[in-house]
C-alpha positions in Angstrom: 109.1 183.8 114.2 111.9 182.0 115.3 115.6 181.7 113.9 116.3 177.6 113.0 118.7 176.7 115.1 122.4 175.0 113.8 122.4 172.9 116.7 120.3 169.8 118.0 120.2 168.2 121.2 119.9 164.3 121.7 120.0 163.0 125.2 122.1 165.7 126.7 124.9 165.9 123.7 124.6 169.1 121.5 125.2 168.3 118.2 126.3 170.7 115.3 125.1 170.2 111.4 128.9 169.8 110.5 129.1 167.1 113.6 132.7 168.6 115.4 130.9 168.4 118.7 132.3 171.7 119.5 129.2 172.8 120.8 129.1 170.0 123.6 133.0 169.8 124.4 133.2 173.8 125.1 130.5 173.6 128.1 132.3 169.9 129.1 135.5 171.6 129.7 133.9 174.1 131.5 132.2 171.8 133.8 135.5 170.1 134.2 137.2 173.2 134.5 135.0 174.1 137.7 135.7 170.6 139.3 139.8 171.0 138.7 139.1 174.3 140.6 138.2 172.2 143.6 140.7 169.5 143.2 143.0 172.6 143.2 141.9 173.4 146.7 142.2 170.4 148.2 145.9 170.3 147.0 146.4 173.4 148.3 145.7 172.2 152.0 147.7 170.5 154.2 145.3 167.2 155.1 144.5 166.6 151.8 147.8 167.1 149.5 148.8 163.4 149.2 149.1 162.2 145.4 146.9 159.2 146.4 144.3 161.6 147.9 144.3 163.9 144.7 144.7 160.6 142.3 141.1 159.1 144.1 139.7 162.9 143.9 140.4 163.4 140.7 138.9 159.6 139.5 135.9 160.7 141.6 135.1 164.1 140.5 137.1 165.2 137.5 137.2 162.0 135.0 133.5 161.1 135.4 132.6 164.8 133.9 135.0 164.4 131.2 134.2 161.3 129.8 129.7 161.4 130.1 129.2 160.2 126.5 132.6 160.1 125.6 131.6 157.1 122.8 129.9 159.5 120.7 132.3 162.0 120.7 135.8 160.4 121.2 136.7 160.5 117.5 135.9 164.3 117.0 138.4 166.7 115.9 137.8 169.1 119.4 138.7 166.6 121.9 142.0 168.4 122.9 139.9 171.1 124.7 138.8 168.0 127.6 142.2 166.8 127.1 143.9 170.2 127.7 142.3 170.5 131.3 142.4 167.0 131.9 145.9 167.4 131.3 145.7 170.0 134.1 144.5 168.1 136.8 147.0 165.8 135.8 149.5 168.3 136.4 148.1 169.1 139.8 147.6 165.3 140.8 151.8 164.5 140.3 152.8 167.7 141.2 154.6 168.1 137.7 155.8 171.4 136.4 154.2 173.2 132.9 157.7 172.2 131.5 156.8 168.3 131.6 156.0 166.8 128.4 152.6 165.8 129.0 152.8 162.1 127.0 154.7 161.2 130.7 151.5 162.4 133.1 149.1 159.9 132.9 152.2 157.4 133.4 153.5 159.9 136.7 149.9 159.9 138.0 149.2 155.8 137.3 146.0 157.0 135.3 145.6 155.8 131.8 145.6 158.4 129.0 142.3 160.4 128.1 142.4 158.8 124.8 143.1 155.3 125.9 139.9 155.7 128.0 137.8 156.7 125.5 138.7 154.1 123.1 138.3 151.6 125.7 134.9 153.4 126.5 134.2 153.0 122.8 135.2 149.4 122.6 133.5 148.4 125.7 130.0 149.7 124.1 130.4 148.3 120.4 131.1 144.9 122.0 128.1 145.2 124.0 126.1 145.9 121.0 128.3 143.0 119.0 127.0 140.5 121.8 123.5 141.7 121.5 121.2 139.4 119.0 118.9 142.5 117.9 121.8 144.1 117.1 123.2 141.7 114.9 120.4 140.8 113.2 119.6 144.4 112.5 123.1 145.7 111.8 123.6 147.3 108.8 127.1 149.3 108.0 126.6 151.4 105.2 129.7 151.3 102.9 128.9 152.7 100.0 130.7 156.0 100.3 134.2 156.1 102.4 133.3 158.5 105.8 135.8 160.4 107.9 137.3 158.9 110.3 135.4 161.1 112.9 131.8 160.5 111.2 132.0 156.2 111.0 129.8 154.4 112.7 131.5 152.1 115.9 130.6 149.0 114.2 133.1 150.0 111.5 136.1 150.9 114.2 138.0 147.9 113.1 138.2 149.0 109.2 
């Protein structure tokens, strides 16, 4: 017989019963992790050190990773473990020292913030769905118990 599982996955996000998205963001900073690895090694040569060169490599390899789905999770509680080794390539990319407040890295690399991005992500998809006809005709925002910030739907951002 076997053991029910806590976790459930729907198209490629693993979702916990207690919906922190831990489970998905652990393996996502991994992956990440293993593609800040490379963008280490191209800083670490001399044809490829440019800040340009690592600002396009990192936009090509390391953002795409950390952002996949990043509307369904962007409000979870376990974000800072993308954002911590986002935060590292960011490091890498201007060259910046550990002592850096890291608020000023996305400005020193001319990338927008992690968070910025996902909300835009976020924005970008429930104005999709707001421009949609189905979806407004088929829209319904339960409000009949106040949610957690993390757990409302993203037709209810604005409230």
């Amino acid at each position: 017989m076997t053991k029910p599982s806590n976790l459930n996955q729907t198209q490629r996000i693993l979702v916990s019963r207690s919906i922190t998205f831990k489970p998905h963001l652990t393996p996502v900073r991994h992956k990440v992790l293993s593609r800040f690895a490379l963008l280490n090694r191209l800083a670490g040569t001399g044809w490829g050190a440019s800040m340009s060169t690592l600002r396009t490599s990192s936009l090509a390899l390391v953002y795409p990773a950390a952002e996949y789905c990043s509307p369904v999770w962007s409000r979870s509680r376990n974000t800072k473990e993308v954002d911590v080794a986002i935060n590292s390539a960011l490091r890498t990319i201007t060259a910046c020292l550990k002592s850096t407040p890291r608020q000023y890295l996305p400005s020193l690399a001319d990338i927008a913030a992690a968070s910025v991005r996902r909300n835009a992500a976020t924005l970008r998809l429930a104005l999709k769905y707001a421009l949609m006809e189905v979806f407004n005709n088929n829209l319904v925002c339960l409000k009949t118990r106040p949610r957690l910030k993390s757990q409302r739907p993203v037709c209810a951002i604005g409230d």
